[in-house]
C-alpha positions as CSV (number, residue, x, y, z in Angstrom):
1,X,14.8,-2.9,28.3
2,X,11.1,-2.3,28.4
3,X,9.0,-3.3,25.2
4,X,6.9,-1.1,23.3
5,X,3.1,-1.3,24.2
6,X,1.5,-3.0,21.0
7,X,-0.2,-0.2,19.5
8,X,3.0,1.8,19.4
9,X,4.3,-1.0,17.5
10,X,1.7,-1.4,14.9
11,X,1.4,2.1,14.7
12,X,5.2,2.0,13.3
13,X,4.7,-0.6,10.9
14,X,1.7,0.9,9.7
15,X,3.7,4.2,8.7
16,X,6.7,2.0,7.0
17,X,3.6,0.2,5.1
18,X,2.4,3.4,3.8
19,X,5.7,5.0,3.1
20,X,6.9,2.0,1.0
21,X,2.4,2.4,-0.9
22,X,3.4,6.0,-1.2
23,X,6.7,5.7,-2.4
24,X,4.9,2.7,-5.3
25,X,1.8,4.2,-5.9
26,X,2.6,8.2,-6.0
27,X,6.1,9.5,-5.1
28,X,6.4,11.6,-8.2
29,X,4.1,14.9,-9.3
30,X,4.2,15.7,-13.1
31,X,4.9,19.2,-12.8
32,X,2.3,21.8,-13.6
33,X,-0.6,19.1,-12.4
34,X,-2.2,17.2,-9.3
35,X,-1.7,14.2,-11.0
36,X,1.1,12.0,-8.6
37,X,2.8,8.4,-9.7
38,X,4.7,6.3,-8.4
39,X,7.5,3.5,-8.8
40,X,4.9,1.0,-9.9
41,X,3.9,3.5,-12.6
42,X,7.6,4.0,-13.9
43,X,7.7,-0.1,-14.0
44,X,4.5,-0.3,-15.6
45,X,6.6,0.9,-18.9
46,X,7.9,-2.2,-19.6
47,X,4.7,-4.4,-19.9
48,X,4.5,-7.8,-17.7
49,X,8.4,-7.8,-16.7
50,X,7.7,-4.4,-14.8
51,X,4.3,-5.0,-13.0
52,X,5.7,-8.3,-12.1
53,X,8.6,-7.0,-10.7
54,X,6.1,-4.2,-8.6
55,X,4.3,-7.4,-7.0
56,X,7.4,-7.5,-4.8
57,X,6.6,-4.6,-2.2
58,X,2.4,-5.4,-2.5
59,X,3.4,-9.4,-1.3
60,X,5.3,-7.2,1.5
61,X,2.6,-6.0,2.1
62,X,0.5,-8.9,2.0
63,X,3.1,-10.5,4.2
64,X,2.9,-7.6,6.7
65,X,-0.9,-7.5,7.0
66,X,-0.7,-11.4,7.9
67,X,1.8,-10.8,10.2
68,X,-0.8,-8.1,11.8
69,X,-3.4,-10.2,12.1
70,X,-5.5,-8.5,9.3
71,X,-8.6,-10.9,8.5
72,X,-8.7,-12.8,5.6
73,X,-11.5,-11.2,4.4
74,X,-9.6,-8.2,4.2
75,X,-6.6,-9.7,2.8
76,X,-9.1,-11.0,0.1
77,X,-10.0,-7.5,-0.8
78,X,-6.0,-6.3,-0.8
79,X,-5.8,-9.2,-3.5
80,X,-8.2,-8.1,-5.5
81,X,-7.0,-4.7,-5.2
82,X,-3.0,-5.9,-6.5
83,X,-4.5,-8.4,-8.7
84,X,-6.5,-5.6,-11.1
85,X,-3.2,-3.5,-11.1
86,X,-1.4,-6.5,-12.3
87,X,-3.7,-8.0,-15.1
88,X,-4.6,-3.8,-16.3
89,X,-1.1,-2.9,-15.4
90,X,0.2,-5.4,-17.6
91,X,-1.3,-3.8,-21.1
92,X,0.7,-2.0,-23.1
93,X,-0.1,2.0,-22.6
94,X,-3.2,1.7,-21.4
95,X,-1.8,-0.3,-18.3
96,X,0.5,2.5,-17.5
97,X,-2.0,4.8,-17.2
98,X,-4.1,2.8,-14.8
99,X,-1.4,2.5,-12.8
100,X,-0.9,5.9,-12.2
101,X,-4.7,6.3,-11.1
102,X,-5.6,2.7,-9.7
103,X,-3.0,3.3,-6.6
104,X,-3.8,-0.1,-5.2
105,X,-0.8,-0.5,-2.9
106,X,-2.1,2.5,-1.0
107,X,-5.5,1.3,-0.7
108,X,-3.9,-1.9,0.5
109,X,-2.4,0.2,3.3
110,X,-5.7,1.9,4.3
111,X,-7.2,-1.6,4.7
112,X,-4.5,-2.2,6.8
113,X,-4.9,1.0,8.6
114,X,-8.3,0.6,9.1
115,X,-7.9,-2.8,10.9
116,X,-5.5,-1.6,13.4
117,X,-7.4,1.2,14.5
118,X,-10.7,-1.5,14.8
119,X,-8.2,-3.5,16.8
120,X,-7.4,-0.6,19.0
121,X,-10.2,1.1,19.4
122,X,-9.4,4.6,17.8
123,X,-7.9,6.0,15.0
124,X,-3.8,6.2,15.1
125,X,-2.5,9.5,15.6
126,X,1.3,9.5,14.4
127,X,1.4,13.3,15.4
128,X,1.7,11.8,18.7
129,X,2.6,8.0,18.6
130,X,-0.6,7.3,20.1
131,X,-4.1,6.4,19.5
132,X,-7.0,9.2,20.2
């Protein structure tokens, strides 16, 4: 059985990465508005015992992104990124809200996106399973 050329595979964990930041960060559209949330917003109600619970998915992502190869520059930056949600996240009310603005496990997943298309030259098209 013939192996997947690498950017094939990165491409596919990318797309899981950002499925599992969208499904977090903005899954869910209060009707009538733009404005999306996700299940890290929902958590967010129950101050400290839900944002710590959301830090499960962002360390797979942090996981992931090692795994990748994503610098640790980088990684720096996606821990900053889950570190503001958590510490705002974690005040009553007003933590909720930033949560459903801040986003931070999709921006986590663009910094991962960015690096593999650095590391490959082009920017992934999952239209086609390919890099143009």
């Amino acid at each position: 059985m013939d192996a997947k050329p690498l950017h094939i595979e990165d491409l596919h964990r990318v797309e899981r990465l950002e499925r599992l930041a969208a499904q977090m960060d903005s899954a869910f559209r209060i009707p009538g508005t733009k404005i999306r949330f996700g299940w890290d917003g929902i958590l967010s109600i129950v101050p400290g015992v839900g944002d710590t619970i959301a830090l499960i998915p962002a360390a797979h992502i942090f996981h992931s992104a090692y795994k990748m190869g994503v610098p640790s520059h980088t990684i720096g930056r996606m821990a900053f990124n889950s570190g503001i949600d958590y510490v705002i996240g974690s005040i009553p009310v007003i933590g909720t809200v930033f949560d459903v603005g801040y986003k931070s496990n999709r921006k986590n997943a663009a910094l991962i996106r960015e690096h593999v298309e650095k590391k490959h030259g082009g920017r992934l098209a999952p239209e086609r399973g390919a890099f143009v």
